[in-house]
N, C-alpha and C positions, 0 to 999 in steps of 0.2 A: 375245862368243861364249862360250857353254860346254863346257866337256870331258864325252866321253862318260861316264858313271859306270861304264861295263864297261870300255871298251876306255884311256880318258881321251884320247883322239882330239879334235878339233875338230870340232864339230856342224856338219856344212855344212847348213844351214836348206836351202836351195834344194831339194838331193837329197831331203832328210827330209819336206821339204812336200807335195813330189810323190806319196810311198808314203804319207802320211796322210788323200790324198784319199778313201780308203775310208771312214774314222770322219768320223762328222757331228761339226760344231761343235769340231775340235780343230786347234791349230796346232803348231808347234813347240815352242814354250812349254811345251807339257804336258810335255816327253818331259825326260829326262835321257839320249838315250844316242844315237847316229849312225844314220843309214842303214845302216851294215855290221854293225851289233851288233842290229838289228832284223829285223821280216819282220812282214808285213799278212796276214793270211787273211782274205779278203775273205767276205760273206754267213756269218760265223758266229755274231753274236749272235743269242741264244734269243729278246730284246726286241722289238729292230728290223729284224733279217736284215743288220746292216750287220758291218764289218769289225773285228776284233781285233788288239792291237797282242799278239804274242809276240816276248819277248827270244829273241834267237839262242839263250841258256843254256841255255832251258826246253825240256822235250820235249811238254809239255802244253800244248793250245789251252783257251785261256779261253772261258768260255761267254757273258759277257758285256763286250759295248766299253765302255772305260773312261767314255763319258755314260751308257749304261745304266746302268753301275754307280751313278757319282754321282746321277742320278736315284731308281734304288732308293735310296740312302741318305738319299735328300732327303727322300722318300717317308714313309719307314717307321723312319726313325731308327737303321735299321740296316745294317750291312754286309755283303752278301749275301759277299762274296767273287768271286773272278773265276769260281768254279764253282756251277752249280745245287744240287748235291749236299751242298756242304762250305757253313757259316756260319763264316767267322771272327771270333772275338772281341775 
């Protein structure tokens, strides 16, 4: 088991699995951080209309889900960033 990287809590997979039924193709695995230290917003990528993973931290929604993302990246050799707007380097 992992500790969250925000909170350093114990990842309960079960909980965490349940809220990532939104994003296609993602398990547990992907995340570093709990259930309580997360939140889904469901239908907000630009890509595929599916669900975004936001850290509790954050006040801004990501424009794209993290396979979106990694897709563009596959794509185009580049990293769009989580927002349409912004390219990070």
């Amino acid at each position: 088991m992992k500790p969250c990287q925000s909170c350093q809590a114990v990842i309960d997979e079960y909980i965490l699995d349940k809220q990532l039924e939104a994003l296609r193709d993602l398990t547990v695995d992907d995340f570093y951080v709990c259930a309580d230290c997360t939140t889904i917003v469901a239908d907000a990528c630009v890509e595929c209309g599916g669900g975004v993973y936001v850290p509790r931290s954050e006040s801004d929604t990501p424009d794209y889900c993290p396979a979106c993302r990694s897709d563009l990246i596959s794509q185009t050799g580049q990293d769009p960033g989580w927002n349409c707007d912004a390219v990070s380097t």
